[in-house]
C-alpha positions as CSV (number, residue, x, y, z in Angstrom):
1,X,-16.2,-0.4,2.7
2,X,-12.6,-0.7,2.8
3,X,-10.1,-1.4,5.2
4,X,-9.6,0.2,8.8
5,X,-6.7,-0.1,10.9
6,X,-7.2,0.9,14.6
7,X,-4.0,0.4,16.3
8,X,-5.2,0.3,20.0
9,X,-3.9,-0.9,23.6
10,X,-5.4,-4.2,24.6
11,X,-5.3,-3.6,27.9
12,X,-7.6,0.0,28.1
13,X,-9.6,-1.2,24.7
14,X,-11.8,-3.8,23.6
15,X,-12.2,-4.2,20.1
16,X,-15.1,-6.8,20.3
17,X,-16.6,-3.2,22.1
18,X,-15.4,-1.2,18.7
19,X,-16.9,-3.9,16.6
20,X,-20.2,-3.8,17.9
21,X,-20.7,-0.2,17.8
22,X,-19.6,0.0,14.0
23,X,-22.2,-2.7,13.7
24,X,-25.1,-0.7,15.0
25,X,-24.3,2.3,12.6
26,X,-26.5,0.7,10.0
27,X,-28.6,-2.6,9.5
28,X,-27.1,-3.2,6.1
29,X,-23.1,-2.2,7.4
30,X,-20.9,-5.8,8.9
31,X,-17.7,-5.5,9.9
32,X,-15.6,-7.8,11.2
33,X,-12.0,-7.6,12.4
34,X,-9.1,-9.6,12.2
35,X,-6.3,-9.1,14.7
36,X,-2.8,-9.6,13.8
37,X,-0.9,-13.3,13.8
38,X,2.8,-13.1,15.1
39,X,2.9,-9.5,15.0
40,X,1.7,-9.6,11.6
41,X,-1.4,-8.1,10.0
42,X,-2.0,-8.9,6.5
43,X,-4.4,-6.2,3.9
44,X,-4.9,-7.2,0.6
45,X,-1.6,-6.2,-0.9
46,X,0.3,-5.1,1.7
47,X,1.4,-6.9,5.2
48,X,1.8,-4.6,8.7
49,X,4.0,-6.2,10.5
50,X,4.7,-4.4,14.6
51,X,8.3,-4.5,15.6
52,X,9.9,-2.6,18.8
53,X,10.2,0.9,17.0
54,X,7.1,1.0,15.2
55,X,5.5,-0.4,12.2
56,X,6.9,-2.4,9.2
57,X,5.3,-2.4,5.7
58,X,5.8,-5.0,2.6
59,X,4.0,-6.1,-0.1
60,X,2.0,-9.1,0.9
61,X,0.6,-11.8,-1.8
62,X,-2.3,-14.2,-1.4
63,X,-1.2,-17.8,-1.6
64,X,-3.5,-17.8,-4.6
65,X,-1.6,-14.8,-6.3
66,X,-0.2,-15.8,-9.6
67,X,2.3,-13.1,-10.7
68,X,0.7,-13.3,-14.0
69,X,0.1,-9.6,-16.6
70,X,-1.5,-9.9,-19.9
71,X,0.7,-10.8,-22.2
72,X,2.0,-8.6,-24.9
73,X,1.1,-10.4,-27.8
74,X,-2.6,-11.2,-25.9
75,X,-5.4,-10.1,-28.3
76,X,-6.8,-7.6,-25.3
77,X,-6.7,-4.1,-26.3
78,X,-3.1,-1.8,-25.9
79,X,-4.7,0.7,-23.5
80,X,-5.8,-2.5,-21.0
81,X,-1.5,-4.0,-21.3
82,X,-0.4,-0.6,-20.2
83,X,-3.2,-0.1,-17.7
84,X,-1.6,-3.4,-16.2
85,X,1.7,-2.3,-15.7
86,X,1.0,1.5,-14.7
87,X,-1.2,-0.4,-11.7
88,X,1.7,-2.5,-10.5
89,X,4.1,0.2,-11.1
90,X,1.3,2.5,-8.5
91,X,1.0,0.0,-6.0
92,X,5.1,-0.3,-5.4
93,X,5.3,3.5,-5.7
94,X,2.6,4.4,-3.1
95,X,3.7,1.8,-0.2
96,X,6.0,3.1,1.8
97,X,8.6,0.2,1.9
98,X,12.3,-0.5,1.1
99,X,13.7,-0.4,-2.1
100,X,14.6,-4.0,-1.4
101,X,11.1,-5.3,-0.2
102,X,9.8,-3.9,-3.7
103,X,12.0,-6.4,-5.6
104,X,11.8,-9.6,-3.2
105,X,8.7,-10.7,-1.1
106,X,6.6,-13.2,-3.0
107,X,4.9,-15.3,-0.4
C-alpha cells in the first residue's frame, strides 16, 4: 500500500479512531500513521510542510540519501543510465514546487 494523507481537524477527529478502522479491513493490511513534526510531514521524496495559507511542498531527502546516478562510464547497460536520469527528471517535473526548491533542498 502506498501513502495516504488525511488532512483532518484534531479537535472533531481522532485518527487513532481512523487507524483502527483501516486496520480491521483485512487481517493481513497494517497501517500506521505518522503525524507531522513542526508543521512538517515528511513522504518518501517529498516533505508537506502546513503554513497559514495552505500547504507547502519540496523535495525531501533521507539522511541516508546519497545523491549518487550510475555513472556514465559504469559497465550497466545504456537503457538503465538513461532510465536514471528520465526518473529524477519525473520526480521534479510532477511535484508541484518552486522552480527554486527543485535546485536547492538537500537535507
Amino acid at each position: 500500500m502506498d501513502d495516504i494523507l488525511i488532512i483532518f481537524d484534531p479537535n472533531h477527529t481522532d485518527i487513532q479512531e481512523i487507524l483502527n478502522d483501516f486496520n480491521s479491513l483485512h487481517p493481513r493490511l497494517r497501517f500506521t500513521a505518522e503525524t507531522e513534526d513542526d508543521c512538517t510531514l515528511n513522504y518518501p521524496d517529498l516533505s508537506k510542510r502546513r503554513t497559514p495559507t495552505g500547504l507547502r511542498t519540496a523535495i525531501s531527502r533521507k539522511p541516508t540519501f546519497t545523491d549518487t546516478i550510475i555513472p556514465f562510464t559504469s559497465n550497466h547497460p545504456i537503457q538503465h543510465k538513461y532510465a536514471n536520469v528520465r526518473y529524477m527528471y519525473s520526480k521534479t517535473d510532477s511535484i508541484p514546487i518552486t522552480y527554486s526548491k527543485k535546485n536547492i533542498n538537500k537535507n
